[in-house]
KOLFIBA-248772 format. One line per 4 residues: number of its first residue (from 1); their letters; for each residue x, y, z of N, C-alpha, C, O. Coordinates in nm, 4 decimals. Layout:
NUM = a = X:Y:Z:X:Y:Z:X:Y:Z:X:Y:Z ~ ... $
***
This chain:
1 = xxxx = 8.2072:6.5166:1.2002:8.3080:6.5113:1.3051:8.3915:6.3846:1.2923:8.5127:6.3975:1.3095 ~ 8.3301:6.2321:1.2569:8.4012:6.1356:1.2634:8.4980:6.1317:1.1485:8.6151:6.0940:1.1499 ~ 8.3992:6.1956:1.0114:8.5049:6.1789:0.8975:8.6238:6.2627:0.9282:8.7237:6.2293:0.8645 ~ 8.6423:6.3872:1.0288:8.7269:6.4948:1.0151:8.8533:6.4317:1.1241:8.9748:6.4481:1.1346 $
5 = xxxx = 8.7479:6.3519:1.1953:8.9081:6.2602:1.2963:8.9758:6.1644:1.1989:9.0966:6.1422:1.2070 ~ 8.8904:6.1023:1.0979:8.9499:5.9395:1.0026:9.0362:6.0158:0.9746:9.1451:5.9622:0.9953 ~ 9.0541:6.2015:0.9051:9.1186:6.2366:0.7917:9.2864:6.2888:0.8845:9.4058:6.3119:0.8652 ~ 9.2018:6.2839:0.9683:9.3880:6.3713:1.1172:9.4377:6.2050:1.1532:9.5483:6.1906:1.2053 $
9 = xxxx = 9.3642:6.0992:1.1277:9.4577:6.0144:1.1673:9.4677:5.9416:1.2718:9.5445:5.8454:1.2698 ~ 9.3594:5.9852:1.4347:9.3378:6.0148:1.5269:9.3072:5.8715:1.6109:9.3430:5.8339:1.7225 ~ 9.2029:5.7928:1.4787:9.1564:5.6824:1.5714:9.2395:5.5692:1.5038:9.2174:5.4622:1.5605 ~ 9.3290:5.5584:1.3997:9.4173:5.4751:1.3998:9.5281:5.4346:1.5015:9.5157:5.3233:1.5527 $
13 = xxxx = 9.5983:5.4850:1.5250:9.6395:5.4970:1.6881:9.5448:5.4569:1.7946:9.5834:5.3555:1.8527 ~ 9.4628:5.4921:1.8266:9.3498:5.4744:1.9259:9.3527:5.3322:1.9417:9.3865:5.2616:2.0367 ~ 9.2955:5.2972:1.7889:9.2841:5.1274:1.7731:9.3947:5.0454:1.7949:9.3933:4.9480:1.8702 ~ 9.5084:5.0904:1.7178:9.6134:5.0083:1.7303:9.6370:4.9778:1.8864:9.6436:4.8612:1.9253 $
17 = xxxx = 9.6516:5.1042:1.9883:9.7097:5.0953:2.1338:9.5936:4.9923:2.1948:9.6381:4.9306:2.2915 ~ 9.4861:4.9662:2.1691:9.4002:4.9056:2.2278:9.3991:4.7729:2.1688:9.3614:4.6752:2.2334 ~ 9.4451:4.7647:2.0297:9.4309:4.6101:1.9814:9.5561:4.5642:1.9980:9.5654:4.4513:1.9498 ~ 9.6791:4.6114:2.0561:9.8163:4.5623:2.1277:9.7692:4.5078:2.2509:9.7873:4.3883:2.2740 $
21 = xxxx = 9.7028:4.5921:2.3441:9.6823:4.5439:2.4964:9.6057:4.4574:2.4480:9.6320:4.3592:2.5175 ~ 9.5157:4.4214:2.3639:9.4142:4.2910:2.3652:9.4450:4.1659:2.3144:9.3868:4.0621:2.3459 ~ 9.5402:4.1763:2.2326:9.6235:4.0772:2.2321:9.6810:4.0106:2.3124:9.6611:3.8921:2.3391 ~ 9.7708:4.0956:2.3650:9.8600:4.0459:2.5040:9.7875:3.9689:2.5959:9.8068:3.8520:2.6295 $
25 = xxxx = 9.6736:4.0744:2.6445:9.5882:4.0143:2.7381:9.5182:3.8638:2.6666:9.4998:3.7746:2.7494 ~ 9.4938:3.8436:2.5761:9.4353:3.7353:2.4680:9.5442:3.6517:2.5095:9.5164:3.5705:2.5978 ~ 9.6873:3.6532:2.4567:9.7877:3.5370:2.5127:9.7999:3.5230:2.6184:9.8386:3.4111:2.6520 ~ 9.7829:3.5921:2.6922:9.8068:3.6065:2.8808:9.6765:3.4806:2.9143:9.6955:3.3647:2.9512 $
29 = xxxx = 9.5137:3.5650:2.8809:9.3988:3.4296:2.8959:9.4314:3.2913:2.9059:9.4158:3.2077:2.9949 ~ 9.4934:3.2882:2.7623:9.4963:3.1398:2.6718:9.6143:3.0635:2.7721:9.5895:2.9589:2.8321 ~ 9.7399:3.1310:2.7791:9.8554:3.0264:2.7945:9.8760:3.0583:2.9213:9.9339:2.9542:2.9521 ~ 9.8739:3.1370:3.0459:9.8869:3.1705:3.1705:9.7147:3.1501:3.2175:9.6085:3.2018:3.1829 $
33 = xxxx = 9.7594:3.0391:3.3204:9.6401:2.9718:3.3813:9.5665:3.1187:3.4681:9.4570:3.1623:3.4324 ~ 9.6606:3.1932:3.6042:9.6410:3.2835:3.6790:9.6421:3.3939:3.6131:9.6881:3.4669:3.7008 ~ 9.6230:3.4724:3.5086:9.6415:3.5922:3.4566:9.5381:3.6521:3.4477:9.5443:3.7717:3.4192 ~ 9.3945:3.5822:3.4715:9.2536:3.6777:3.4551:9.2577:3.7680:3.5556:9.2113:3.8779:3.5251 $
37 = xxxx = 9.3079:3.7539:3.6909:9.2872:3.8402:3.7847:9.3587:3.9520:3.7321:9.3158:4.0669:3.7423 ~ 9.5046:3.9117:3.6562:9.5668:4.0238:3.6459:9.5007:4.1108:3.5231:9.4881:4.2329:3.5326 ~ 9.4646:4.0457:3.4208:9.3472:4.1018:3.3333:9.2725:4.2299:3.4284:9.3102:4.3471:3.4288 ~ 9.1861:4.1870:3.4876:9.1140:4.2177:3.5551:9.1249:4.3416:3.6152:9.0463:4.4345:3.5968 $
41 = xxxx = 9.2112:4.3431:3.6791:9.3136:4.4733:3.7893:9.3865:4.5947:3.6271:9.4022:4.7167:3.6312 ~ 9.4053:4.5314:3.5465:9.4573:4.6060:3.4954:9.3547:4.6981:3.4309:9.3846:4.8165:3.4150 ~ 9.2228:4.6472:3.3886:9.1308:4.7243:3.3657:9.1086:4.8399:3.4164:9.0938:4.9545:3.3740 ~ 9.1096:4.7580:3.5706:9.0457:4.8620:3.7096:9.1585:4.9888:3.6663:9.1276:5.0997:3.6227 $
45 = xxxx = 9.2949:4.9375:3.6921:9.3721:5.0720:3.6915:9.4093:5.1691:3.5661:9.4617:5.2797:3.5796 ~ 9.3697:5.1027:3.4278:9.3317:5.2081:3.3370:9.2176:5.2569:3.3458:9.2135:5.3658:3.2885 ~ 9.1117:5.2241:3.3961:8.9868:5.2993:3.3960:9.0367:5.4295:3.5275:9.0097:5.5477:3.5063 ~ 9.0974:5.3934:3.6360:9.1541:5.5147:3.7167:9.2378:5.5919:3.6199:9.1622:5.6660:3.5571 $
49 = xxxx = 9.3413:5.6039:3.5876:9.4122:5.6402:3.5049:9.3392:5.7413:3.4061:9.3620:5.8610:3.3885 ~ 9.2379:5.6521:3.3426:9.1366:5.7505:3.2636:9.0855:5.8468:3.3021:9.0376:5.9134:3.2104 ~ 9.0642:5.9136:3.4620:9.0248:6.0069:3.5363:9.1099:6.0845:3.5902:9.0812:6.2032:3.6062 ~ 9.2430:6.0291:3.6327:9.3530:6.0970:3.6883:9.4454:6.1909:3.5657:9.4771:6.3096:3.5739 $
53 = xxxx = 9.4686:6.1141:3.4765:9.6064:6.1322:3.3725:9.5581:6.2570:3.3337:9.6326:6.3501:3.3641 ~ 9.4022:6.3014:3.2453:9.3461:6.4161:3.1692:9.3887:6.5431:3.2861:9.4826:6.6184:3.2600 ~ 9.3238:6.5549:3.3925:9.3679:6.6934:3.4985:9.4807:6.6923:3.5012:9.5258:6.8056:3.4840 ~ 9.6080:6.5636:3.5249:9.7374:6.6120:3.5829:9.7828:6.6931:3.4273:9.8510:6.7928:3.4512 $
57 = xxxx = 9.7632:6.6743:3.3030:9.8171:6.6668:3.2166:9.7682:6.8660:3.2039:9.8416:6.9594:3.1718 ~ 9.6525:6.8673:3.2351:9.6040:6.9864:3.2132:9.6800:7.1005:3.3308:9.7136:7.2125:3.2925 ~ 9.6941:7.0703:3.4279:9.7570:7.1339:3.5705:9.8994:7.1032:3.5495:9.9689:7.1307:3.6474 ~ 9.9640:7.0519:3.4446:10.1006:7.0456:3.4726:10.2006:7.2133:3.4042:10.1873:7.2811:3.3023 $
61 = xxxx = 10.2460:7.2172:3.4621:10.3069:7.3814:3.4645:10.3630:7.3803:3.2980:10.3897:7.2766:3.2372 ~ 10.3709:7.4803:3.2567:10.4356:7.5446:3.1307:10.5514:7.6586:3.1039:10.5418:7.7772:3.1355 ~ 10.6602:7.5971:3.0403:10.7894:7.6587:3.1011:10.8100:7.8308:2.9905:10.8821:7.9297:3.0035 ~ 10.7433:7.8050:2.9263:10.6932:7.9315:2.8107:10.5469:7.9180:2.7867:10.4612:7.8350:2.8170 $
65 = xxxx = 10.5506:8.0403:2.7151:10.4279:8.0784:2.6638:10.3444:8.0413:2.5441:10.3559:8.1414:2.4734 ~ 10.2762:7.9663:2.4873:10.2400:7.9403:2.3510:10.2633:8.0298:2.2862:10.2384:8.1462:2.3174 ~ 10.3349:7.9790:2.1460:10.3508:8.0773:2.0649:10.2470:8.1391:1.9639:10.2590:8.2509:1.9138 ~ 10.1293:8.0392:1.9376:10.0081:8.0707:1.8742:9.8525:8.0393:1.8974:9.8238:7.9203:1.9108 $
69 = xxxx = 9.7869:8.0994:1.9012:9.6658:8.0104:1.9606:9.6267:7.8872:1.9284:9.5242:7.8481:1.9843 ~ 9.6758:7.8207:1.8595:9.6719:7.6685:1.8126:9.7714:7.6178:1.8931:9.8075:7.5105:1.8447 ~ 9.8494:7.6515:2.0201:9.9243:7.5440:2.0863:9.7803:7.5061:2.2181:9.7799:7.4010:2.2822 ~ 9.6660:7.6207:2.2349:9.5766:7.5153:2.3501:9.4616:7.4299:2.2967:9.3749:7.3759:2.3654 $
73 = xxxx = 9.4750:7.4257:2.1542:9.3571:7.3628:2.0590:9.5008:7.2249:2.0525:9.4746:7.1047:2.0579 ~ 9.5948:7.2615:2.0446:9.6696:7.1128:2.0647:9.6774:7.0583:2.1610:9.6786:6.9358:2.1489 ~ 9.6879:7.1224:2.3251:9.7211:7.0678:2.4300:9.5677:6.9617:2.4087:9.5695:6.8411:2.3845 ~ 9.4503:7.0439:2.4251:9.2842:6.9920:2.4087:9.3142:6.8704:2.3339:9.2795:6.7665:2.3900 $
77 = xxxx = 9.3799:6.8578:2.2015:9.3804:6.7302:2.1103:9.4538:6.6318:2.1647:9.4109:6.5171:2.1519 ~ 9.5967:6.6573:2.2466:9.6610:6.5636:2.2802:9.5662:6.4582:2.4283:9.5541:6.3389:2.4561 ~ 9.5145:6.6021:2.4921:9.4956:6.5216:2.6338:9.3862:6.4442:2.6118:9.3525:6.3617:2.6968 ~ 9.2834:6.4679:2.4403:9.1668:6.3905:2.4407:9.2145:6.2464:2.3621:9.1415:6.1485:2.3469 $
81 = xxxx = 9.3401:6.2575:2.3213:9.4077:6.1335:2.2439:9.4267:6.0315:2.3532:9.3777:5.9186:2.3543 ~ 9.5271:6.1015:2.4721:9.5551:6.0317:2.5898:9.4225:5.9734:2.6693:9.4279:5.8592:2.7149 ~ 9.3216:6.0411:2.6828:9.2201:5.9685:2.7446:9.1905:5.8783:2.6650:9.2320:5.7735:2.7144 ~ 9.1466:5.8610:2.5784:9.0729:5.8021:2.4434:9.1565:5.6756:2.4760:9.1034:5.5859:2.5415 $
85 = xxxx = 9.2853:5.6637:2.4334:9.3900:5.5524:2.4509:9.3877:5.4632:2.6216:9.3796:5.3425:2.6448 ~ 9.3952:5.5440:2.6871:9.3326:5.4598:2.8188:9.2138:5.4250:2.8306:9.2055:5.3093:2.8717 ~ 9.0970:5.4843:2.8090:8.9378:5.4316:2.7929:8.9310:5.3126:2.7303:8.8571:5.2242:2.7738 ~ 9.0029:5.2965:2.6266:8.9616:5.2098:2.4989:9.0708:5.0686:2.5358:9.0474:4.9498:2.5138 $
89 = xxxx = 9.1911:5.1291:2.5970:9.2555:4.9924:2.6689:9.2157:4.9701:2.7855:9.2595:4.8560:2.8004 ~ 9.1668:4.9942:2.8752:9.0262:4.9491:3.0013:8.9558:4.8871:2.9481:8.9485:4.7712:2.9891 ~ 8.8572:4.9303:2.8184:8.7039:4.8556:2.7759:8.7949:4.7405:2.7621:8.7840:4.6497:2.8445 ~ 8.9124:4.7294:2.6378:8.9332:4.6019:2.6055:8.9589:4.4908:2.7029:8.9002:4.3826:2.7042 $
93 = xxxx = 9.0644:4.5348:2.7936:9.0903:4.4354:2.9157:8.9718:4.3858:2.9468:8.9421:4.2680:2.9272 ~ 8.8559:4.5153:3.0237:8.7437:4.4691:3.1076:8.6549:4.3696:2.9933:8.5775:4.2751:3.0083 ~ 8.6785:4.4018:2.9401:8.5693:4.3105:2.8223:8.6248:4.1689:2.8240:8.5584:4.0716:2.8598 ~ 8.8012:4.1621:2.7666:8.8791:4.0358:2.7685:8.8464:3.9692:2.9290:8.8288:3.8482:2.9434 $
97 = xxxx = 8.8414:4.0657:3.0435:8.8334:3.9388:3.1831:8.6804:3.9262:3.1733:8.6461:3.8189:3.2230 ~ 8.5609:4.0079:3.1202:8.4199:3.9127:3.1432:8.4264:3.7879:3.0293:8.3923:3.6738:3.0603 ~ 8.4603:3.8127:2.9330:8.4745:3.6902:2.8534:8.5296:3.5539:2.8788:8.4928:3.4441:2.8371 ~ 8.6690:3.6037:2.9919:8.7576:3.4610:2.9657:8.7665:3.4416:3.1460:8.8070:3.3362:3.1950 $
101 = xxxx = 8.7340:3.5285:3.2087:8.7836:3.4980:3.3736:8.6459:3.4547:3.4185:8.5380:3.4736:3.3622 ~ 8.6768:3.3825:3.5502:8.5930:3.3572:3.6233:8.4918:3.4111:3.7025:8.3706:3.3966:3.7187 ~ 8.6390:3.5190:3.7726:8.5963:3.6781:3.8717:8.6341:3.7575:3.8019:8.7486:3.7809:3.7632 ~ 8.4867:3.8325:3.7679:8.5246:3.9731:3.7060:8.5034:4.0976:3.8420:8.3964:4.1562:3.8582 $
105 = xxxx = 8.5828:4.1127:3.8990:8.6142:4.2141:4.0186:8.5843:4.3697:3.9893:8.5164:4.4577:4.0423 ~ 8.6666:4.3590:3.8816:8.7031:4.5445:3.8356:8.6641:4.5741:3.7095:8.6614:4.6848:3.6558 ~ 8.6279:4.4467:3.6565:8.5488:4.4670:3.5201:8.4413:4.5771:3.4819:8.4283:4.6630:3.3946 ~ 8.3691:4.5296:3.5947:8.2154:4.6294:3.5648:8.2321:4.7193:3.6428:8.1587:4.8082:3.5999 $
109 = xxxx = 8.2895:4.7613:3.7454:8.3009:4.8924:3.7819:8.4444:4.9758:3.6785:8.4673:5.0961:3.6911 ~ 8.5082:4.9053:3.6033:8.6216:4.9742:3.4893:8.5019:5.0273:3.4213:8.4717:5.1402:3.4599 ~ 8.4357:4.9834:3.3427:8.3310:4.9717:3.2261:8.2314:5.1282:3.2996:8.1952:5.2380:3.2576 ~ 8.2257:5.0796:3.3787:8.1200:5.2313:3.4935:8.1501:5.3564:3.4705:8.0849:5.4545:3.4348 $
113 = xxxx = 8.3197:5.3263:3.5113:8.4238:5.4377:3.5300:8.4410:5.5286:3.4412:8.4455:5.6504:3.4587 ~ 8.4556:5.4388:3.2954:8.4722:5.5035:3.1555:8.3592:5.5714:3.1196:8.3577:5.6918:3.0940 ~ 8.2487:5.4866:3.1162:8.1453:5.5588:3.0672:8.0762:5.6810:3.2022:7.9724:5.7416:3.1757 ~ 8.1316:5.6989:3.3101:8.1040:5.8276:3.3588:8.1910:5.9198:3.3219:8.1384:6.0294:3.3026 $
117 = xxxx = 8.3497:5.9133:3.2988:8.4249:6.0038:3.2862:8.3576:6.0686:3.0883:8.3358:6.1853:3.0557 ~ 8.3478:5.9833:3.0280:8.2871:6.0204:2.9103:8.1742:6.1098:2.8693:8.1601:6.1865:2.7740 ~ 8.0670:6.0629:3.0117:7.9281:6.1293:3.0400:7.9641:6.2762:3.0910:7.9063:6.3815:3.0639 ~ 8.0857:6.2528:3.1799:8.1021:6.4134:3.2548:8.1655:6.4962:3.1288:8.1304:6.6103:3.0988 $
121 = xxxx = 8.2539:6.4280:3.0676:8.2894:6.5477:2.9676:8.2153:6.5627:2.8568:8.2656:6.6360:2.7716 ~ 8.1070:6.5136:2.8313:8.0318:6.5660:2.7484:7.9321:6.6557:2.8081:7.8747:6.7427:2.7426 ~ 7.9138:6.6360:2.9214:7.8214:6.7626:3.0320:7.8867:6.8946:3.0637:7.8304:6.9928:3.1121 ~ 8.0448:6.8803:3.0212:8.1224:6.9521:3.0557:8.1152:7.0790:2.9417:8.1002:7.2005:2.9550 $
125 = xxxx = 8.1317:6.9978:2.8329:8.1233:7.0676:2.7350:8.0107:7.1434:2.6880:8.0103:7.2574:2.6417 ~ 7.8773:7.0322:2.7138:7.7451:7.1576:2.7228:7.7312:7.2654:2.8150:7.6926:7.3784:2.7850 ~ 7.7777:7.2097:2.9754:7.7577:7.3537:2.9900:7.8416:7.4979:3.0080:7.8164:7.6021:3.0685 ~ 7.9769:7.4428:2.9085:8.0766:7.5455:2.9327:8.0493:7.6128:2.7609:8.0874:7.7289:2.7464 $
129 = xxxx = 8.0014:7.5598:2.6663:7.9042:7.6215:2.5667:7.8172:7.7155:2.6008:7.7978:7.8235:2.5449 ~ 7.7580:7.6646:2.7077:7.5817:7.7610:2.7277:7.6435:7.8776:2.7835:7.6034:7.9921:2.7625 ~ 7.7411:7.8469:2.8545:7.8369:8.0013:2.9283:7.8716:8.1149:2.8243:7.8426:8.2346:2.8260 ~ 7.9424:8.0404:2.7340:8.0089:8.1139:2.6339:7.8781:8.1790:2.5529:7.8593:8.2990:2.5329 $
133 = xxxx = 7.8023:8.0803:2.5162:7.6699:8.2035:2.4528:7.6384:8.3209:2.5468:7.6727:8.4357:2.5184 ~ 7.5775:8.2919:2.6505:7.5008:8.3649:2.7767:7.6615:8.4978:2.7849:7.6344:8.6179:2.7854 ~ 7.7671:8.4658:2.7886:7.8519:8.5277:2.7753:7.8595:8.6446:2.6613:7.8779:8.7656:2.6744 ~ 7.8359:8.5533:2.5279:7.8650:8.6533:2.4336:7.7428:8.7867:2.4269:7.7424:8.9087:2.4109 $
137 = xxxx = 7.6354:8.6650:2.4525:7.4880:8.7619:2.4871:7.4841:8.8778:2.5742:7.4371:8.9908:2.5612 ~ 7.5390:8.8252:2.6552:7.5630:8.9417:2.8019:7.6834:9.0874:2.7260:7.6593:9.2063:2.7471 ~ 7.7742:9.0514:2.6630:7.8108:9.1510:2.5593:7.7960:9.2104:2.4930:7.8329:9.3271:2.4800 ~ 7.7347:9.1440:2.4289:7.6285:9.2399:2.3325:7.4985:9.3327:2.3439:7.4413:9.3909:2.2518 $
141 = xxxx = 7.4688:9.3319:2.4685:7.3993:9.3955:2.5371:7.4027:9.5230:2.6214:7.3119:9.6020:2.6474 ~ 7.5873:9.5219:2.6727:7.6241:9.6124:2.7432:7.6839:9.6841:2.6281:7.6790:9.8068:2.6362 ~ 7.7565:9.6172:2.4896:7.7975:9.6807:2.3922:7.6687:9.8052:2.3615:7.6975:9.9246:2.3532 ~ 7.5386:9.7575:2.3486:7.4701:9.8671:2.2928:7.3944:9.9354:2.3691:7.3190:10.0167:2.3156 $
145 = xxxx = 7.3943:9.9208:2.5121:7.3776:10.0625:2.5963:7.4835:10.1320:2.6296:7.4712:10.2342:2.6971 ~ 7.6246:10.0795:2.5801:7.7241:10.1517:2.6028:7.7102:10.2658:2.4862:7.7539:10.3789:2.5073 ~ 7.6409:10.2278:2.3492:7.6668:10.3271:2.2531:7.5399:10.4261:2.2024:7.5421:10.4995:2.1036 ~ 7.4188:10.4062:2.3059:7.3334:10.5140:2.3557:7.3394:10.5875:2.4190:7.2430:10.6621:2.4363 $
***
């Protein structure tokens, strides 16, 4: 799975958007005396962001119809790019204000945030799997008393 994301390209981007905000935030630390708080807050509100952005993106209306079944295996790729890119610029902030601030406020509940929204969609995915078996199972079952 990881080699098949290196080869799409996927987590280069990822990294880059997250090693831009850590920078910034890195010069912000160093040369702006008051900026940890803002460090700080900014975590908090990409780690929200990380929970909000994925549903609106999924619930937002569609003005046509896909033209092939590979446009909802793309919507799936884009909205897991977009989370990925906010998760990973949260960790960095929250990580940059426990390192360099005084008050870490939103740090450890950012850090919480991510790793539940991460936990739910991987729960998500097991049990919308176990459906689809129990599903296909349940088919195949009525398939062959249908043909007795």
């Amino acid at each position: 799975m990881l080699e098949a994301l290196l080869q799409v390209g996927v987590i280069k981007p990822i990294v880059m958007a997250a090693l831009i905000v850590t920078v910034i935030g890195l010069i912000c630390e160093i040369f702006v005396p008051a900026s940890g708080r803002m460090i700080d807050m900014g975590a908090g509100i990409f780690a929200v962001a990380t929970w909000i952005v994925p549903p609106l993106l999924m619930a937002r209306p569609r003005n046509r119809k896909p033209r092939s079944s590979l446009a909802g295996v793309g919507m799936f790729i884009s909205i897991f790019f977009i989370a990925a890119c906010l998760s990973v610029t949260a960790l960095s902030l929250a990580l940059l204000t426990l390192f360099f601030a005084q008050e870490a406020n939103w740090a450890w509940p950012a850090i919480w945030a991510i790793g539940a929204f991460w936990l739910c969609g991987c729960m998500l995915f097991c049990v919308a799997g176990r459906f689809l078996r129990k599903a296909e199972a349940t088919k195949g079952q009525v398939g062959d008393r249908d043909s007795k």
